[in-house]
N, C-alpha and C positions, 0 to 999 in steps of 0.2 A: 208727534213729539219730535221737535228734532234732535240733532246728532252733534255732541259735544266732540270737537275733536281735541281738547283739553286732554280728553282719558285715553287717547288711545294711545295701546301699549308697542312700540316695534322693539323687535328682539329679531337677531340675527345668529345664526347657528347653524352647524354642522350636525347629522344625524350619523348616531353609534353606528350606523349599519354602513352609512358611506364611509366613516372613517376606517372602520374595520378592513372595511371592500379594497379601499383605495393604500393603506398606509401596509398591513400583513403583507401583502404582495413584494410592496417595495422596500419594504426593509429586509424580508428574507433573500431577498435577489439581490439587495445593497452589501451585504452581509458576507454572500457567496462571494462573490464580485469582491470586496477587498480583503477576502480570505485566499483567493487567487493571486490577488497583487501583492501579498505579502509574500508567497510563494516564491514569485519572480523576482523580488530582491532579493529573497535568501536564496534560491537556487535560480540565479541568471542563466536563462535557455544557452546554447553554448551559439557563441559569434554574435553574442548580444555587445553593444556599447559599453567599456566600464563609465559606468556613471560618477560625477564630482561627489565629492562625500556629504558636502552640504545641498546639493540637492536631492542626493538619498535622506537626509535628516528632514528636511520639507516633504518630501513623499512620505515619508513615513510617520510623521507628525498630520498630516491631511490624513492619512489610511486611519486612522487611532479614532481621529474626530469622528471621518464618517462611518466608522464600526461601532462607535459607543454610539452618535445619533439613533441609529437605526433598533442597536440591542434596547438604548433606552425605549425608542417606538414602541417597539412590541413589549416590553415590561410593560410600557403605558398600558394596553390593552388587555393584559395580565391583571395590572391593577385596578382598573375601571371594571372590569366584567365582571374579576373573581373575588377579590379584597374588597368590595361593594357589600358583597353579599356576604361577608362573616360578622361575625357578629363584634366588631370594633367600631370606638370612640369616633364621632365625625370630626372632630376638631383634630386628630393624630390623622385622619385620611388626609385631611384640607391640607397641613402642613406637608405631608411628605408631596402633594400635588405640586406643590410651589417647587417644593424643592427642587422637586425631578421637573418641571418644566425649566428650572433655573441650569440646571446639567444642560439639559439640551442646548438652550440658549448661549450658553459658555463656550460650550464644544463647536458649536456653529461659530461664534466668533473667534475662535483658534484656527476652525476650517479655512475660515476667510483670509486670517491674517497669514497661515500657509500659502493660498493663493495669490494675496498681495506681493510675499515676499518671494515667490516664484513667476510670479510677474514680472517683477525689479528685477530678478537675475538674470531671465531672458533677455529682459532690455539691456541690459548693459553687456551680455554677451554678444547681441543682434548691433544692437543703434550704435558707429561709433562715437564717443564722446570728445564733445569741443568749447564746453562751456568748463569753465574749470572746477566747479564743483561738481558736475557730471563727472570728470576726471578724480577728482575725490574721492567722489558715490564709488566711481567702476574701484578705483584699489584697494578700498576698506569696505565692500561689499558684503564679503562674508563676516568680517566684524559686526557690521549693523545688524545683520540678519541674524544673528547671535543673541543680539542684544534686545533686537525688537521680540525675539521669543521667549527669553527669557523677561522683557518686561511682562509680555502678554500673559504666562504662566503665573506674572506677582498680582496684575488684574484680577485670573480667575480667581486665582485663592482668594483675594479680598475680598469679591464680588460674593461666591459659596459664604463666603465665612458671615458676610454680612446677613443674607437670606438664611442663612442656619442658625444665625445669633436672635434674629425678630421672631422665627419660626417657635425653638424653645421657651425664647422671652413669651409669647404668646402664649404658649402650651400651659407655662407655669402660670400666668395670671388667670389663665382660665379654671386651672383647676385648685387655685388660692381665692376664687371670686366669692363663695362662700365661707371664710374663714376669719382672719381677726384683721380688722381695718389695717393696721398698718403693714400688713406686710402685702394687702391688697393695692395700698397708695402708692408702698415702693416698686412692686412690679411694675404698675399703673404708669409711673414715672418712665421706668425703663424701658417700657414698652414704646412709649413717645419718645424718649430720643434715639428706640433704635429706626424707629419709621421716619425720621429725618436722615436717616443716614440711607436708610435702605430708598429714599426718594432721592434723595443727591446720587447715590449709586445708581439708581433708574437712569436720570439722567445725562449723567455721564455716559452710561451704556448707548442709548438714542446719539450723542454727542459724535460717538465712536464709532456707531454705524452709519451717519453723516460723513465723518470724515474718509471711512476705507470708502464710503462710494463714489469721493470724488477726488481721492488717488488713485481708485482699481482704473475710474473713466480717462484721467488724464495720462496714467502709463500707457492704459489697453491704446487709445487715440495714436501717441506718440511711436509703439513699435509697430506697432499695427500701417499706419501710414509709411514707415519709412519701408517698413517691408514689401507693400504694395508698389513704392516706387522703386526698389531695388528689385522687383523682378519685371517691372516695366522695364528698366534700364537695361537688362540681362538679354531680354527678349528682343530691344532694337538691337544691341551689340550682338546678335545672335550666339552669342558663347552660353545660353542657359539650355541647361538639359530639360528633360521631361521630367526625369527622377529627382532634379531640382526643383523646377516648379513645382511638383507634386508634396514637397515636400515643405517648403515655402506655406503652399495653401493647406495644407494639415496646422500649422504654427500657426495661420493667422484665424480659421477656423476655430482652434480651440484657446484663442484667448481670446474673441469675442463671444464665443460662447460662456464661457467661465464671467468674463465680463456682465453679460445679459443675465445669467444665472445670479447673480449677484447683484446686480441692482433691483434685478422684481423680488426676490427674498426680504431685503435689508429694508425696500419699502413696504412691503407687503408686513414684515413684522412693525415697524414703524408707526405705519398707519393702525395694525391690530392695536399693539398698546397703548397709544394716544388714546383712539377709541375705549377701549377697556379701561382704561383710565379715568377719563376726563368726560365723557359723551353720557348723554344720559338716557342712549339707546343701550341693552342690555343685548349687547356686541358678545359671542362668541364667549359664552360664560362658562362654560367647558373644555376653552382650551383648545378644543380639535383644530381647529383652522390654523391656528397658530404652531401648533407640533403638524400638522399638513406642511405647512410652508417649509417648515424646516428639513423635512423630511425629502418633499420636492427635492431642495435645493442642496442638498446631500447626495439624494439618489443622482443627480443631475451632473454632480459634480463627480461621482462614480465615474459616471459612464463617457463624461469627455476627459478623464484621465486615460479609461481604457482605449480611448483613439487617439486622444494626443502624443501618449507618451512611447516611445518604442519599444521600450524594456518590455509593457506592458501588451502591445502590439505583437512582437514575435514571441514571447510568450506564449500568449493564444494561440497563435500558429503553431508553434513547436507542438503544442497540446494536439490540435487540433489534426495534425500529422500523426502525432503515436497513435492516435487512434482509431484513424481512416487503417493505418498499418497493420494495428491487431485486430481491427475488424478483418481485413483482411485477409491475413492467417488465418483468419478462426473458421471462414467463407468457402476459401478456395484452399486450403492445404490442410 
């Protein structure tokens, strides 16, 4: 007999046990980690940097995102393991599924948009400006950044509000499907034009993650380069220190890293929900790989905070001193 490859089924998935393995780790340590950096803006280690207020409002707006990521994470696995196995509606599981992948997904693009606009403030601190709308950018810098936050805040809500609007619409016609036709026809209706709205908001979302990846690539390019030739310059003029250098390649380090982190994220979800969408391989129907990536790219973003940033850097040290110090009272006296 031969072999129809007409039937054969590919499915692509993440198994509970790797997600568990991979994701509990890094959100409890993601968790710690910005429960520390919170630490350090409220009590700055002493002979730390006073930092610009609006870039304590981007660190601390990034710190928010990657603490909710991470606590949504492990709720995930809370409600996948435990709310499974009680004895509730699948249709009220499904919805809240959506919902809570739509948090994550929101929160990752605040993260980002944190990063974007702490990209742009570095550059215009570092590059100087000679184009005259770079000259613009650099004087109403903080204005923008003001404004692109608080647009990005009128996105979430709309975005939430949209996925929260289909989710209920859905709930109700499900549980109106047996009852009197019309009030089945008018959910039925509603329901359709909220999945017009919630596909135009898909949209847009994909749109928006195109677009931060080819301003994060054209800023990161832009100070990243001038910087490389400002400590080339530094070093023929021999007037550059060590402690400059050093310092130099910490900055250009953690905006290509943040850079890198952000481009394999925003494709890697891209590519998930195209696929989950559109493919008629049953790509990832659980979800995992898609709250994986997020998660990555959260933790990821932790940890080249905790090197790039200084506040964050002698922080740790200060820490890191008390307690080589009470070890050592406690040792030898």
């Amino acid at each position: 007999m031969g072999y129809n490859s007409s039937w054969t089924y590919f499915y692509i998935e993440m198994s509970a046990k790797t997600f568990v393995s991979v994701n509990v780790p890094l959100s409890a340590i993601g968790i710690l980690l910005n429960m520390f950096f919170v630490f350090c803006m409220v009590f700055p280690p002493q002979g730390a940097e006073q930092q610009k207020r609006i870039l304590k409002v981007l660190l601390g707006s990034l710190v928010w995102c990657n603490t909710v990521i991470h606590l949504v994470c492990l709720f995930i696995v809370f409600y996948e393991f435990i709310m499974w196995n009680l004895d509730m509606k699948v249709s009220i599981l499904l919805a809240m599924s959506d919902v809570i992948l739509n948090v994550m997904i929101y929160s990752m693009i605040t993260s980002v948009t944190c990063c974007h606009w702490m990209n742009m403030f570095y550059f215009c601190q570092i590059v100087p400006p000679q184009h005259p709308f770079l000259i613009w950018f650099k004087r109403n810098i903080r204005a923008l950044i003001y404004s692109g936050l608080g647009l990005n805040a009128i996105l979430y809500v709309f975005g939430m509000s949209v996925e929260i609007a289909y989710e209920i619409v859905g709930l109700s016609y499900y549980a109106a499907y047996n009852s009197t036709d019309d009030l089945a026809d008018i959910l039925w209706d509603s329901l359709q034009i909220n999945h017009k709205i919630k596909l135009v908001n898909f949209w847009c979302r994909l749109v928006l993650f195109l677009l931060s990846v080819c301003v994060m690539l054209a800023s990161t390019f832009a100070t990243v380069l001038y910087l490389w030739r400002h400590m080339k310059n530094l070093e023929e003029s021999g007037v550059s220190s060590p402690r400059l250098q050093r310092q130099i390649k910490i900055i250009i380090a953690g905006i290509t890293t943040q850079a890198v982190l952000h481009f394999l994220c925003s494709n890697g979800i891209l590519i998930d929900e195209l696929v989950v969408k559109y493919s008629s391989v049953d790509f990832d129907w659980n979800g995992y790989i898609l709250y994986t990536f997020i998660s990555l790219y959260s933790f990821g973003t932790t940890i080249n905070m905790g090197i790039s940033q200084s506040l964050f850097r002698q922080g740790a040290v200060h820490v890191w001193q008390n307690v080589c110090q009470t070890l050592f009272l406690k040792l030898f006296l």
